[in-house]
N, CA, C and O atoms as a CHARMM CRD file, in Angstrom:
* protein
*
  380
    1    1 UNK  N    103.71300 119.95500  93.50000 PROA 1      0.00000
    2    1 UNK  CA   103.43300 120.66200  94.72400 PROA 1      0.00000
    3    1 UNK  C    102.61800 119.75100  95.63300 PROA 1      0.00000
    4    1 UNK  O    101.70600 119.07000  95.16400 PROA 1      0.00000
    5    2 UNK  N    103.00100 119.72400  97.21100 PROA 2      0.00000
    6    2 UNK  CA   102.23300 118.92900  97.78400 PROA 2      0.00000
    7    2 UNK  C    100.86500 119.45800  98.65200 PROA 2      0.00000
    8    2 UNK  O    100.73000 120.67300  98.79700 PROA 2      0.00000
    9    3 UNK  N    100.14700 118.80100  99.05900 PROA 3      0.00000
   10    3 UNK  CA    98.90300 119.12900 100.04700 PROA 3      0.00000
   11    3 UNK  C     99.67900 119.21300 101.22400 PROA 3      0.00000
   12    3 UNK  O    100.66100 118.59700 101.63900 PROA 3      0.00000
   13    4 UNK  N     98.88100 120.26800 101.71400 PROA 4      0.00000
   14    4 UNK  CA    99.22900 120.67200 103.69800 PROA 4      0.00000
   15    4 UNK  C     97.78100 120.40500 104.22000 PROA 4      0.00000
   16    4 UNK  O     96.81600 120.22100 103.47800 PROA 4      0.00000
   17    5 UNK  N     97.74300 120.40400 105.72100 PROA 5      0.00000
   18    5 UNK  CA    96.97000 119.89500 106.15300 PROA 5      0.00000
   19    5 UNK  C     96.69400 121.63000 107.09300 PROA 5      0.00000
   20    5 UNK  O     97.61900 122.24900 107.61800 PROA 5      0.00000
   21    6 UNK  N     95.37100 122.04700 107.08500 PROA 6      0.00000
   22    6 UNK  CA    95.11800 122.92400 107.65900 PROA 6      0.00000
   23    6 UNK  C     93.83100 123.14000 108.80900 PROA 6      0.00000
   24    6 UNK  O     92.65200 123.07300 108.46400 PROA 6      0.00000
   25    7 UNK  N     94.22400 123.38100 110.08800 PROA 7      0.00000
   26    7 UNK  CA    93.34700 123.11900 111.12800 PROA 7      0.00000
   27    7 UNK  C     92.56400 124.13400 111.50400 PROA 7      0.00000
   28    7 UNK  O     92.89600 125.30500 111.68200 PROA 7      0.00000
   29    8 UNK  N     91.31700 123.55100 111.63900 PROA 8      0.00000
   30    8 UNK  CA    89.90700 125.22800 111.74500 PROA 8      0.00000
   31    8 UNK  C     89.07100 124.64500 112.19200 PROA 8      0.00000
   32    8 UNK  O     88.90800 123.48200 111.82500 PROA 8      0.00000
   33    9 UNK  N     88.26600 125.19300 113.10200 PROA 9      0.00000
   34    9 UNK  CA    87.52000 124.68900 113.69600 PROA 9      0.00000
   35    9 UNK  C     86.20800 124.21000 112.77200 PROA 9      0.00000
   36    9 UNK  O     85.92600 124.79300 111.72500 PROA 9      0.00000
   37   10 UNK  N     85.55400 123.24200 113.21200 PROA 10     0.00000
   38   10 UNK  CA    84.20100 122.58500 112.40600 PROA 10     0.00000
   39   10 UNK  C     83.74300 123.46800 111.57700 PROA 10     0.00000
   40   10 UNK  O     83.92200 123.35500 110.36400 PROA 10     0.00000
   41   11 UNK  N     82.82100 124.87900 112.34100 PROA 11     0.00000
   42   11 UNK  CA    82.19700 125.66600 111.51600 PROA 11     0.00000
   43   11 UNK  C     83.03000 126.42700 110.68500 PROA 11     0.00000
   44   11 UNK  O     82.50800 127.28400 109.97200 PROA 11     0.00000
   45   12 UNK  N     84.18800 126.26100 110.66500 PROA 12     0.00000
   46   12 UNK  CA    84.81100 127.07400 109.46900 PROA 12     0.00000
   47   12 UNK  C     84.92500 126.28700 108.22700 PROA 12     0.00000
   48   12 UNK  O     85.00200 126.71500 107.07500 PROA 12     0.00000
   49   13 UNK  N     84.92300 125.16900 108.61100 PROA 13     0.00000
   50   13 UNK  CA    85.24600 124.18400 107.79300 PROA 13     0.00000
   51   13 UNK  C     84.04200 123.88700 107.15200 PROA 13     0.00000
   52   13 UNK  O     83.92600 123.66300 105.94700 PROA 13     0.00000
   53   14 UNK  N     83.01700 123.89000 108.10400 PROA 14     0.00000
   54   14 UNK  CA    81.61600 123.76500 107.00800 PROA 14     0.00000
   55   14 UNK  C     81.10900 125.32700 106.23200 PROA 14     0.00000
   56   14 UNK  O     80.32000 125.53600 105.31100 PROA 14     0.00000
   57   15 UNK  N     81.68200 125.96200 106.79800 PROA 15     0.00000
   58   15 UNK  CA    81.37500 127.45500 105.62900 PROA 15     0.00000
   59   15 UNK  C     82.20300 127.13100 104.58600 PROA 15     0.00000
   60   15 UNK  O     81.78000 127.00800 103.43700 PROA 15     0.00000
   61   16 UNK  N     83.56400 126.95400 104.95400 PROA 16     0.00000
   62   16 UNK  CA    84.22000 126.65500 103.25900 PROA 16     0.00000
   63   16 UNK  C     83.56300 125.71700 102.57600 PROA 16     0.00000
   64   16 UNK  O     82.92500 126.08300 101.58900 PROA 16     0.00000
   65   17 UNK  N     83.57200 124.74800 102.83300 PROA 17     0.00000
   66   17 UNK  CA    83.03700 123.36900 102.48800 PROA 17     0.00000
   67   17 UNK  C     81.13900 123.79000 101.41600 PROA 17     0.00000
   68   17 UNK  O     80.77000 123.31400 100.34200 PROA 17     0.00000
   69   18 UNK  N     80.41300 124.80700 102.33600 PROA 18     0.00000
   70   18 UNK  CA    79.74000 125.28900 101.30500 PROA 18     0.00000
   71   18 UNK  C     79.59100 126.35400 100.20900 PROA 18     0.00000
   72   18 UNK  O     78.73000 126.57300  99.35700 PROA 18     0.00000
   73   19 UNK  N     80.93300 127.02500 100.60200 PROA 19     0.00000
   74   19 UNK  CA    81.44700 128.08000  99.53500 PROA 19     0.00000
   75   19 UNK  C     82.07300 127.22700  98.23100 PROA 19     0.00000
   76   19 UNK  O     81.95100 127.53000  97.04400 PROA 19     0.00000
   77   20 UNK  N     82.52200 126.49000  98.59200 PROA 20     0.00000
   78   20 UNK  CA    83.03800 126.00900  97.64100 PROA 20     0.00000
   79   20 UNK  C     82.43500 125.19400  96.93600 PROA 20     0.00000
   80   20 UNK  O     82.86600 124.92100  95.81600 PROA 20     0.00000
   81   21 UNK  N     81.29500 124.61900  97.43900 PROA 21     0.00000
   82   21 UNK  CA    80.27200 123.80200  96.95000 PROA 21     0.00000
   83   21 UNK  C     79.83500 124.53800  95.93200 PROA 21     0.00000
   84   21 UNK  O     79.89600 124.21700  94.74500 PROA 21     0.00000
   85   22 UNK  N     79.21500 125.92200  96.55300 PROA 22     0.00000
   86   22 UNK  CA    78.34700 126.77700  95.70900 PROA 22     0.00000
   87   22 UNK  C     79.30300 127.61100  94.06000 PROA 22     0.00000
   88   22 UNK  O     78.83700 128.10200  93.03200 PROA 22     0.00000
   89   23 UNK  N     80.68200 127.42400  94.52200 PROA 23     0.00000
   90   23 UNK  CA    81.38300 127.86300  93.73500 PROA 23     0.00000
   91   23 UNK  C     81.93000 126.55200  92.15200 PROA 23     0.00000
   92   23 UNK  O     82.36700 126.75200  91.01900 PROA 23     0.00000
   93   24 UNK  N     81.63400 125.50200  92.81900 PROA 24     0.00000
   94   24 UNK  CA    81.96000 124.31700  92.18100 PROA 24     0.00000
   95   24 UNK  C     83.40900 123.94800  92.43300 PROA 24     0.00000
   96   24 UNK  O     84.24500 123.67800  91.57100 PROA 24     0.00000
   97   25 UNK  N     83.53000 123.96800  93.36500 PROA 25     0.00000
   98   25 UNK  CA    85.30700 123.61500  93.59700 PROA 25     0.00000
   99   25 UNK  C     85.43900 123.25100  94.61700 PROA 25     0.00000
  100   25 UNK  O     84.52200 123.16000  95.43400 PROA 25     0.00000
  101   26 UNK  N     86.74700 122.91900  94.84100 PROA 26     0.00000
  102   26 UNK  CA    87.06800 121.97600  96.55600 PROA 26     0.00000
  103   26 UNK  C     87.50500 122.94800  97.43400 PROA 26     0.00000
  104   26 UNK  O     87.98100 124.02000  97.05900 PROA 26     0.00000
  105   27 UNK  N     87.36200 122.61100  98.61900 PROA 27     0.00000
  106   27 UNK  CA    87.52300 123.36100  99.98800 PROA 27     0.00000
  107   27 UNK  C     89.37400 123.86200  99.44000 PROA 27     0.00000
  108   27 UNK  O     89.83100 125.00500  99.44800 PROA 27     0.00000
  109   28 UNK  N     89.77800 123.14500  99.20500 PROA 28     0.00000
  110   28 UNK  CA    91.60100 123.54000  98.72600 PROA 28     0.00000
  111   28 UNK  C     91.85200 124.87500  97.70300 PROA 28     0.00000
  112   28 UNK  O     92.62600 125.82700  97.80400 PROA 28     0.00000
  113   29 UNK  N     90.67300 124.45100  96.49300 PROA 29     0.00000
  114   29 UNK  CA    90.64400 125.39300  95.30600 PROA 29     0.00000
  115   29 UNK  C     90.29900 126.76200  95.49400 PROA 29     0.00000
  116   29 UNK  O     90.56000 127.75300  94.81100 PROA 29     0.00000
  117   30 UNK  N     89.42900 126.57300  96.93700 PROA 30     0.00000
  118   30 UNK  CA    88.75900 127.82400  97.20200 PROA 30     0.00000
  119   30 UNK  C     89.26400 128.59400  98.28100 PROA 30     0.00000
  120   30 UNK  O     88.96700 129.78400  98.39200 PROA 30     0.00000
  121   31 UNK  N     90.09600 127.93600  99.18500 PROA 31     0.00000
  122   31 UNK  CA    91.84900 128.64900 100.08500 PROA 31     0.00000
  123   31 UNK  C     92.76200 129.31400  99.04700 PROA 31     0.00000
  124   31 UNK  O     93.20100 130.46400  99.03200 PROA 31     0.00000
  125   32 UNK  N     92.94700 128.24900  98.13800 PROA 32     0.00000
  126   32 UNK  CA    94.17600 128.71500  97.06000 PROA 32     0.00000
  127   32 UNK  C     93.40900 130.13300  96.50000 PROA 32     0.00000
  128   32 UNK  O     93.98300 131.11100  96.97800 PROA 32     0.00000
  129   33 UNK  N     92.64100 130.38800  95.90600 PROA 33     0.00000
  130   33 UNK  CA    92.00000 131.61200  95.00500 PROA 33     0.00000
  131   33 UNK  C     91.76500 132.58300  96.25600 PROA 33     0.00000
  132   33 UNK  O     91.82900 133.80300  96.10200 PROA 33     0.00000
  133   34 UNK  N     91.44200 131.89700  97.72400 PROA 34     0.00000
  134   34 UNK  CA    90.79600 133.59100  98.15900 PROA 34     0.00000
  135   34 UNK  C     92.72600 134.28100  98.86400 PROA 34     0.00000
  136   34 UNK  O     93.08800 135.39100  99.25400 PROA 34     0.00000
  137   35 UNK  N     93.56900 132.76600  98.69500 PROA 35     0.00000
  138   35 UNK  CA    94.68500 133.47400  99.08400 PROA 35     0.00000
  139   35 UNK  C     95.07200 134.56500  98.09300 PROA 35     0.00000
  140   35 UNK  O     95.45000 135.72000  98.28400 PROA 35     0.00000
  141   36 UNK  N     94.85600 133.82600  96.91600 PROA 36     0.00000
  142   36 UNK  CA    95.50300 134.34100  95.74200 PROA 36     0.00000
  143   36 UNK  C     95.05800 136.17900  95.23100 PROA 36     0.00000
  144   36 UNK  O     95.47000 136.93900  94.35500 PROA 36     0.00000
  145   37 UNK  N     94.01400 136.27500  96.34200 PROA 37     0.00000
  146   37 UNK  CA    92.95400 137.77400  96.02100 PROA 37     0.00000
  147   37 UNK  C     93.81600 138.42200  96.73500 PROA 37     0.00000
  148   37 UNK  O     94.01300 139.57700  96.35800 PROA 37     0.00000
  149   38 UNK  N     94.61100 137.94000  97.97300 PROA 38     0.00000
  150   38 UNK  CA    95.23800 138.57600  99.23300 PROA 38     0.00000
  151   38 UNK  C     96.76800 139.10000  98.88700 PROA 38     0.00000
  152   38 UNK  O     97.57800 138.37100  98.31300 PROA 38     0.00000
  153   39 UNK  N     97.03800 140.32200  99.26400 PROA 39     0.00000
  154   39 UNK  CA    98.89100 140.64800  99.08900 PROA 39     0.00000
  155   39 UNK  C     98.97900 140.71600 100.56800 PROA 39     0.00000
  156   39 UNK  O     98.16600 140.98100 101.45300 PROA 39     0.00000
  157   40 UNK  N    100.53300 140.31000 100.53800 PROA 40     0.00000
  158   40 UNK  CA   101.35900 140.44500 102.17200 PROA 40     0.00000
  159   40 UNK  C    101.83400 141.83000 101.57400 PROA 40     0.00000
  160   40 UNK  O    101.93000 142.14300 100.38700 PROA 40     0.00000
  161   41 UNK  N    102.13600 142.65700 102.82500 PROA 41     0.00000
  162   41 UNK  CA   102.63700 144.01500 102.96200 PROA 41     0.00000
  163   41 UNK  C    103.67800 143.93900 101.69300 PROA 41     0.00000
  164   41 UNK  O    103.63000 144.76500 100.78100 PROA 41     0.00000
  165   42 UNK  N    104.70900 142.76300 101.73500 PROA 42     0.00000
  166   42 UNK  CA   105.47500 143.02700 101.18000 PROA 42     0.00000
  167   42 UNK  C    105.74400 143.12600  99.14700 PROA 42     0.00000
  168   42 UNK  O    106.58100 143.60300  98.38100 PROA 42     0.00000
  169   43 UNK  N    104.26600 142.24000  99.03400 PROA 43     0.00000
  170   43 UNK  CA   103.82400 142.37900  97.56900 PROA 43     0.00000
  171   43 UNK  C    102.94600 143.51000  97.96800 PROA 43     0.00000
  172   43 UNK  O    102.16800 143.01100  97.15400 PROA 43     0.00000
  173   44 UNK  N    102.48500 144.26100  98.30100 PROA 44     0.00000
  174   44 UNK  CA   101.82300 145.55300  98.04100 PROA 44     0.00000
  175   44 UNK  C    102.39900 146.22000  97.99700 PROA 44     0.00000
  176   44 UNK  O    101.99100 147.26200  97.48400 PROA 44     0.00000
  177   45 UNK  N    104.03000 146.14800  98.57700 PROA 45     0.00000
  178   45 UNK  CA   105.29200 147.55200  98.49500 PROA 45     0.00000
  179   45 UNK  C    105.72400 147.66700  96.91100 PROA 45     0.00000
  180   45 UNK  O    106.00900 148.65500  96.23400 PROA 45     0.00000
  181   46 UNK  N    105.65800 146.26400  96.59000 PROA 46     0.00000
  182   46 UNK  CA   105.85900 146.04800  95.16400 PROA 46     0.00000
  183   46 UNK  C    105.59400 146.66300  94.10100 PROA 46     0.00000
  184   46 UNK  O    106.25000 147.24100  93.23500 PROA 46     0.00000
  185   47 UNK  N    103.94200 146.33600  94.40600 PROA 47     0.00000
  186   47 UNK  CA   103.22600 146.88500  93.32800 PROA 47     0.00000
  187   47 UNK  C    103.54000 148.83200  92.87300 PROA 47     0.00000
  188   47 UNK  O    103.67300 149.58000  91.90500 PROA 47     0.00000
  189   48 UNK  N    103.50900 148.82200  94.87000 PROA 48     0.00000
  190   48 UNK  CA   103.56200 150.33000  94.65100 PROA 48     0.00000
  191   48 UNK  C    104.68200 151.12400  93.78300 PROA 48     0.00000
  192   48 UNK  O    104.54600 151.87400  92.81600 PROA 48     0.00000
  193   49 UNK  N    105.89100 150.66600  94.51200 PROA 49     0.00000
  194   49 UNK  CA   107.36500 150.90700  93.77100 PROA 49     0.00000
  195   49 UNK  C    107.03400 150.62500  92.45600 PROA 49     0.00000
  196   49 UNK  O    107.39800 151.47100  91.63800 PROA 49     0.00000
  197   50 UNK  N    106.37100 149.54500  91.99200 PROA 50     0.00000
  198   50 UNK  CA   106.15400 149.33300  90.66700 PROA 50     0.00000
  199   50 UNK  C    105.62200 150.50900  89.52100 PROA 50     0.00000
  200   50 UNK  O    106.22800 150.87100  88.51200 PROA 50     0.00000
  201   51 UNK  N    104.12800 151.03300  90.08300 PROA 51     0.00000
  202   51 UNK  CA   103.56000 151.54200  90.16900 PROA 51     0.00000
  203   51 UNK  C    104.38200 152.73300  89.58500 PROA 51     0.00000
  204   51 UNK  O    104.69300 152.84500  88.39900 PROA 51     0.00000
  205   52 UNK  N    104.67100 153.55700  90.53100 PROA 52     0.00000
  206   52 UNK  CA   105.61300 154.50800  90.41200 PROA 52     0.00000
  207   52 UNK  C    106.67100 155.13600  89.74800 PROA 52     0.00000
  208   52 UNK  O    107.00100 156.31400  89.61200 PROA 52     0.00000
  209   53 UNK  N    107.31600 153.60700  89.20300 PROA 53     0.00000
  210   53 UNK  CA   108.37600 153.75900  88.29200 PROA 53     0.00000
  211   53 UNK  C    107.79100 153.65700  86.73600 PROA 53     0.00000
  212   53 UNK  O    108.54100 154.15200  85.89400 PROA 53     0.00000
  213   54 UNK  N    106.88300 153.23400  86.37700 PROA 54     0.00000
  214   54 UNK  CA   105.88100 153.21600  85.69600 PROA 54     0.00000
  215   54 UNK  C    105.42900 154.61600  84.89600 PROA 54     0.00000
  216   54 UNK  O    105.55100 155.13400  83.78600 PROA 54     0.00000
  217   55 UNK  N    104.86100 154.86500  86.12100 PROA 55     0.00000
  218   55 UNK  CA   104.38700 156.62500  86.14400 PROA 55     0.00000
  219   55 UNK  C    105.51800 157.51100  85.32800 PROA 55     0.00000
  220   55 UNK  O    105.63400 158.04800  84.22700 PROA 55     0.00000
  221   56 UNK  N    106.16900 157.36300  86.36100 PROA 56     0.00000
  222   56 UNK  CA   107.57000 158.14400  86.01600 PROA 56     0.00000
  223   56 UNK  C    108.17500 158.15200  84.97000 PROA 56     0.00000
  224   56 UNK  O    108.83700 159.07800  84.50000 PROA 56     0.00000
  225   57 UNK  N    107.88200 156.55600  84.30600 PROA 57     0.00000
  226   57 UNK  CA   108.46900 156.28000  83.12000 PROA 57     0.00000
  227   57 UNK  C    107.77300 156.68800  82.12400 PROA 57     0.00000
  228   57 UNK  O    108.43600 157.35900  81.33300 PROA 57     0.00000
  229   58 UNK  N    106.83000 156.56400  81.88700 PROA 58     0.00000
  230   58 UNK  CA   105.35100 157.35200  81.02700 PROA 58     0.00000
  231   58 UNK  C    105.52300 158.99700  81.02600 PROA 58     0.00000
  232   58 UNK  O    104.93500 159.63000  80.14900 PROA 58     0.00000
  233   59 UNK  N    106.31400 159.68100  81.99100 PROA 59     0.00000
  234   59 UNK  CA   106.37400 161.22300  82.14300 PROA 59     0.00000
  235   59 UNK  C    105.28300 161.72400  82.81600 PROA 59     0.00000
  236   59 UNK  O    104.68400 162.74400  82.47700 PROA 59     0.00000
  237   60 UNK  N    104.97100 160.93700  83.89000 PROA 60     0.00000
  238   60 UNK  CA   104.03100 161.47400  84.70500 PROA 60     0.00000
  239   60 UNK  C    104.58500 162.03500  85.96800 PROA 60     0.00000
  240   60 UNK  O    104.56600 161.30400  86.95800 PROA 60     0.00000
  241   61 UNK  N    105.00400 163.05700  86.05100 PROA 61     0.00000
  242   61 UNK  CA   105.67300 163.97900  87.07500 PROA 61     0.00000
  243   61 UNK  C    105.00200 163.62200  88.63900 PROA 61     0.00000
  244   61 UNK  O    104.03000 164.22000  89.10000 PROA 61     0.00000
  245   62 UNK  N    105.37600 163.06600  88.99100 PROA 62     0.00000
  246   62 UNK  CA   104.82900 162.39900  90.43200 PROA 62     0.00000
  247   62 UNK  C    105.60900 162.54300  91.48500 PROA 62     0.00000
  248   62 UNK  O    106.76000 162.12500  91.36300 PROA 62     0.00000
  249   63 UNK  N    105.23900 163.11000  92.66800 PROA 63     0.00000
  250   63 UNK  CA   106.17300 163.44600  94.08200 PROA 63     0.00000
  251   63 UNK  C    105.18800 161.80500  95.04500 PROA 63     0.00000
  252   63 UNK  O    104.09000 161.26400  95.17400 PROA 63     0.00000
  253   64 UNK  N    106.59200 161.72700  95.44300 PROA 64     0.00000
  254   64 UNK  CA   105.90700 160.51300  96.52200 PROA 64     0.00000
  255   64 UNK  C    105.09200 160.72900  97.25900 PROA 64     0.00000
  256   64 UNK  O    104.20400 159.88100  97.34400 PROA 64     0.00000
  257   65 UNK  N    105.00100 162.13000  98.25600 PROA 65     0.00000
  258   65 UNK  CA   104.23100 162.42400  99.35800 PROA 65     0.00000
  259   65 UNK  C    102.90800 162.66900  98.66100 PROA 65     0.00000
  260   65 UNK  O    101.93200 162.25800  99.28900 PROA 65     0.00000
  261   66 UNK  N    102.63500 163.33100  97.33500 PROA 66     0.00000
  262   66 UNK  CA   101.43400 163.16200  96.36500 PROA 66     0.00000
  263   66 UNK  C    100.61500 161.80800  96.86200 PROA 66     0.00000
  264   66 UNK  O     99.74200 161.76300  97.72900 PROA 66     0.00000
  265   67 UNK  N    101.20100 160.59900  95.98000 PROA 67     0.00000
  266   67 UNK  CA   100.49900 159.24800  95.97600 PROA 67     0.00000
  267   67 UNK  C    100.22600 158.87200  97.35600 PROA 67     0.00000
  268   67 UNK  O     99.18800 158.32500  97.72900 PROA 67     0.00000
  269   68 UNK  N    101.61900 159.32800  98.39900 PROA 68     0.00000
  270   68 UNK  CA   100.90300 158.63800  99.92900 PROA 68     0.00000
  271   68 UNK  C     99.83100 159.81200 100.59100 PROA 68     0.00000
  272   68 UNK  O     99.49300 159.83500 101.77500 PROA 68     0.00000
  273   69 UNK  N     99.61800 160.27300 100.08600 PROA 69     0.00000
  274   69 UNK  CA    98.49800 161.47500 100.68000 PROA 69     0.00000
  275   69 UNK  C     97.15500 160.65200 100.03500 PROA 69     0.00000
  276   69 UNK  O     96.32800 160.64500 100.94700 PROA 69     0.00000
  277   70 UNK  N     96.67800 160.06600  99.03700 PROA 70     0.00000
  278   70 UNK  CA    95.87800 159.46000  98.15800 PROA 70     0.00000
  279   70 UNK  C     95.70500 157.80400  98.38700 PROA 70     0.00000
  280   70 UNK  O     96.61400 157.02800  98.09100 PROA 70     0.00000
  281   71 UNK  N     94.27700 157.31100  99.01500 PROA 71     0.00000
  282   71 UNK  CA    93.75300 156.31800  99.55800 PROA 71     0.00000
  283   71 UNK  C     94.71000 155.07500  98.21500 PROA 71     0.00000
  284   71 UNK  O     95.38400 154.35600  98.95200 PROA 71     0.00000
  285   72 UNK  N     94.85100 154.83500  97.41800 PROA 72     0.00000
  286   72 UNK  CA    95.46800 153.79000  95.96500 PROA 72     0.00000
  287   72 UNK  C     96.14100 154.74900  95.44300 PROA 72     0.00000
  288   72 UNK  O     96.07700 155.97800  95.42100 PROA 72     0.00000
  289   73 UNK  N     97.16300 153.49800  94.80000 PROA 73     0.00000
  290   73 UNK  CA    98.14000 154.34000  93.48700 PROA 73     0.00000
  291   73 UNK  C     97.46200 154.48300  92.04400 PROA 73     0.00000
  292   73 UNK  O     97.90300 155.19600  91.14200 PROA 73     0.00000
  293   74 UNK  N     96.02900 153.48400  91.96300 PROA 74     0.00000
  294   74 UNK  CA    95.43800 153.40600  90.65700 PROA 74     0.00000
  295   74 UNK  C     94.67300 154.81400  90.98200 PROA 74     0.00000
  296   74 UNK  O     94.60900 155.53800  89.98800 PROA 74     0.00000
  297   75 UNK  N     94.07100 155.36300  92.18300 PROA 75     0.00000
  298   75 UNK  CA    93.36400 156.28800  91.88900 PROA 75     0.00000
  299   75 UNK  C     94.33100 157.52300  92.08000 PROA 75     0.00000
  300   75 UNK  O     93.90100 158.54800  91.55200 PROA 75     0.00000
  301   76 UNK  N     95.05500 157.59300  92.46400 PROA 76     0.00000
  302   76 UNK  CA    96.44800 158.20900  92.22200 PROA 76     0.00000
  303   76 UNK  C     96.95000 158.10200  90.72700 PROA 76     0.00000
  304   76 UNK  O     97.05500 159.14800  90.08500 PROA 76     0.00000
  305   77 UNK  N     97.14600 157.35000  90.36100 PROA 77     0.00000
  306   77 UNK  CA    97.19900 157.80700  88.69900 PROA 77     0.00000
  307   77 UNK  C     96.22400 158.04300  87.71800 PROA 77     0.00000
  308   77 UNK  O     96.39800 158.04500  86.49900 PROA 77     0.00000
  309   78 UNK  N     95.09800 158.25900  88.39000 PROA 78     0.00000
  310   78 UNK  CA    94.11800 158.46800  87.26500 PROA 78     0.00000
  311   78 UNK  C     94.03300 160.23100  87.70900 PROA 78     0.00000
  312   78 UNK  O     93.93800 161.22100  86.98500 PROA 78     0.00000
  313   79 UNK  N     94.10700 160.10700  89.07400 PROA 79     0.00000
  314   79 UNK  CA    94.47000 161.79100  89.69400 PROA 79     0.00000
  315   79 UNK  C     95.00000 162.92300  88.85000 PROA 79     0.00000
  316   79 UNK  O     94.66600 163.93500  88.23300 PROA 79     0.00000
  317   80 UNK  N     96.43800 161.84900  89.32400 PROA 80     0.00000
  318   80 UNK  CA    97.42300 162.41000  88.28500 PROA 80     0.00000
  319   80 UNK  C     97.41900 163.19100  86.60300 PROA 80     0.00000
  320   80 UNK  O     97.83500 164.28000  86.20900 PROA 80     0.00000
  321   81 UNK  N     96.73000 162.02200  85.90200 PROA 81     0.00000
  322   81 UNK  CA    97.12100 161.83200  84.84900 PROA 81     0.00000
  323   81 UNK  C     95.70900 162.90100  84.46700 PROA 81     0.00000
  324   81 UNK  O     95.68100 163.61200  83.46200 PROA 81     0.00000
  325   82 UNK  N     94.86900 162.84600  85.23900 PROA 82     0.00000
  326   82 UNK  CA    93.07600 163.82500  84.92000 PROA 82     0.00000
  327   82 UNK  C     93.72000 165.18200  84.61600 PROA 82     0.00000
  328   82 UNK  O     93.28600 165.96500  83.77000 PROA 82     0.00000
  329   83 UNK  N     95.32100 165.48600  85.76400 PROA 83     0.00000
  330   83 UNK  CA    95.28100 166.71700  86.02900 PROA 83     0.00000
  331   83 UNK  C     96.21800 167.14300  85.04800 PROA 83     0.00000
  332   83 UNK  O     96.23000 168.33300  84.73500 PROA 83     0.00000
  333   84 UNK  N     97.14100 166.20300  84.42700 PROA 84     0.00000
  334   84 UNK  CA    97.97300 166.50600  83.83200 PROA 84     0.00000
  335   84 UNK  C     97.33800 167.35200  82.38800 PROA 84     0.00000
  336   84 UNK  O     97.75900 168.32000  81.75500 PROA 84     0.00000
  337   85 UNK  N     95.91700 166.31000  82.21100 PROA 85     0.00000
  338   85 UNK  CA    95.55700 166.70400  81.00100 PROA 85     0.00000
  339   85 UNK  C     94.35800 167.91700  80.79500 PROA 85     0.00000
  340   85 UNK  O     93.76000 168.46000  79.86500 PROA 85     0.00000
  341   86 UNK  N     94.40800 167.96700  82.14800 PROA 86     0.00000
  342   86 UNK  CA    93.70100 169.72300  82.22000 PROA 86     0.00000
  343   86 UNK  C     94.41100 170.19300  82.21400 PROA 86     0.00000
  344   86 UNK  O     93.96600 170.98100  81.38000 PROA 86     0.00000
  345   87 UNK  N     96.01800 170.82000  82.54200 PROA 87     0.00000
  346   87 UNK  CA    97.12900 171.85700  82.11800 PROA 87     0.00000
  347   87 UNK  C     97.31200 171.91500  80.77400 PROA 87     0.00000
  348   87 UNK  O     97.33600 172.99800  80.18800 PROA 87     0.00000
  349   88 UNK  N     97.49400 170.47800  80.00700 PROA 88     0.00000
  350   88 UNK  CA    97.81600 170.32400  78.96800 PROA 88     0.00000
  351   88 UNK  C     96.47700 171.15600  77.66200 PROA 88     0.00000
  352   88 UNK  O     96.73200 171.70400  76.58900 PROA 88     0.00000
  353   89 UNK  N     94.83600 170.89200  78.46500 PROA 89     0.00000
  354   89 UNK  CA    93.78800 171.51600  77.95900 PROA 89     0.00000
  355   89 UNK  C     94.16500 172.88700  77.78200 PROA 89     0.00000
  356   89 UNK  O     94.35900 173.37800  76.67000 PROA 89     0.00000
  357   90 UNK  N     94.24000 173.32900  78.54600 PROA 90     0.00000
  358   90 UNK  CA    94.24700 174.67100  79.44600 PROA 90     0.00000
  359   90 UNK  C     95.50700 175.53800  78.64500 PROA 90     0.00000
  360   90 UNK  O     95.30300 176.73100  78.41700 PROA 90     0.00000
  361   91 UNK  N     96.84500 174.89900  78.21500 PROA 91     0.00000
  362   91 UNK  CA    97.51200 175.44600  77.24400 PROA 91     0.00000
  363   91 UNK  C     97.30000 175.29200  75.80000 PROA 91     0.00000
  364   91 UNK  O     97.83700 176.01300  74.96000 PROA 91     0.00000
  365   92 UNK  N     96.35600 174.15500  75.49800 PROA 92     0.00000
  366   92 UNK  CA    96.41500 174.37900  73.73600 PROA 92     0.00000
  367   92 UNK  C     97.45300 173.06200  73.67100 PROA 92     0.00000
  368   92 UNK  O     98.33700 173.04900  72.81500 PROA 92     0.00000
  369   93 UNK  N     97.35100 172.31400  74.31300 PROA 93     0.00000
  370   93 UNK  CA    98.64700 171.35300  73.43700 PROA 93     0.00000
  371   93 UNK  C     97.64900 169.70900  73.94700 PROA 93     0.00000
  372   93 UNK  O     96.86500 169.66800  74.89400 PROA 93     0.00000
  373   94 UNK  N     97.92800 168.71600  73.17000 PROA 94     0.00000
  374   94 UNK  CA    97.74100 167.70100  73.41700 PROA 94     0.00000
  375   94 UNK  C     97.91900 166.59300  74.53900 PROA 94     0.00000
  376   94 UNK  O     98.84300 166.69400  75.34600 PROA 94     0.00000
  377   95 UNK  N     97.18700 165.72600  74.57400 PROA 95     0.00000
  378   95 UNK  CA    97.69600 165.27800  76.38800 PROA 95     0.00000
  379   95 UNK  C     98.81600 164.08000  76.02300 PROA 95     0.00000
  380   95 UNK  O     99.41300 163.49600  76.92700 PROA 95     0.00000
């Protein structure tokens, strides 16, 4: 893989330059990782669809408009899955 050359003005360049200092790594290592924290729309559709089919596959009875009503799909399945196992309480049967 090759190096690109990326243009920012001075003071950006000296904030990375001491983030990365403080982190022990190079101004490059420390672009690559905070990219690597970042999703484009289109890996977050991913996850979600992912997400979902997941659920579904586990037998977690899930309506779409549910999860998009709910800020995450992780706190959306913990939602989910809290409530599933209070019905499941609530009848006598195991979750």
């Amino acid at each position: 893989m090759g190096d690109s050359t990326i243009k920012v003005p001075d003071t950006t360049r000296d904030h990375l330059a001491a983030l990365a200092k403080e982190r022990g790594m190079t101004i490059g290592g420390l672009v690559t990782a905070l990219a690597n924290q970042e999703h484009t729309a289109e890996q977050l559709a991913e996850r979600v669809r992912e997400s979902r089919r997941l659920m579904r596959e586990h037998g977690i009875a899930v309506e779409d408009g549910d999860l998009d009503a709910m800020p995450s799909v992780l706190e959306n399945a913990y939602a989910v899955a809290a409530e599933k196992s209070v019905q499941n309480l609530k009848r006598g049967t195991a979750a």
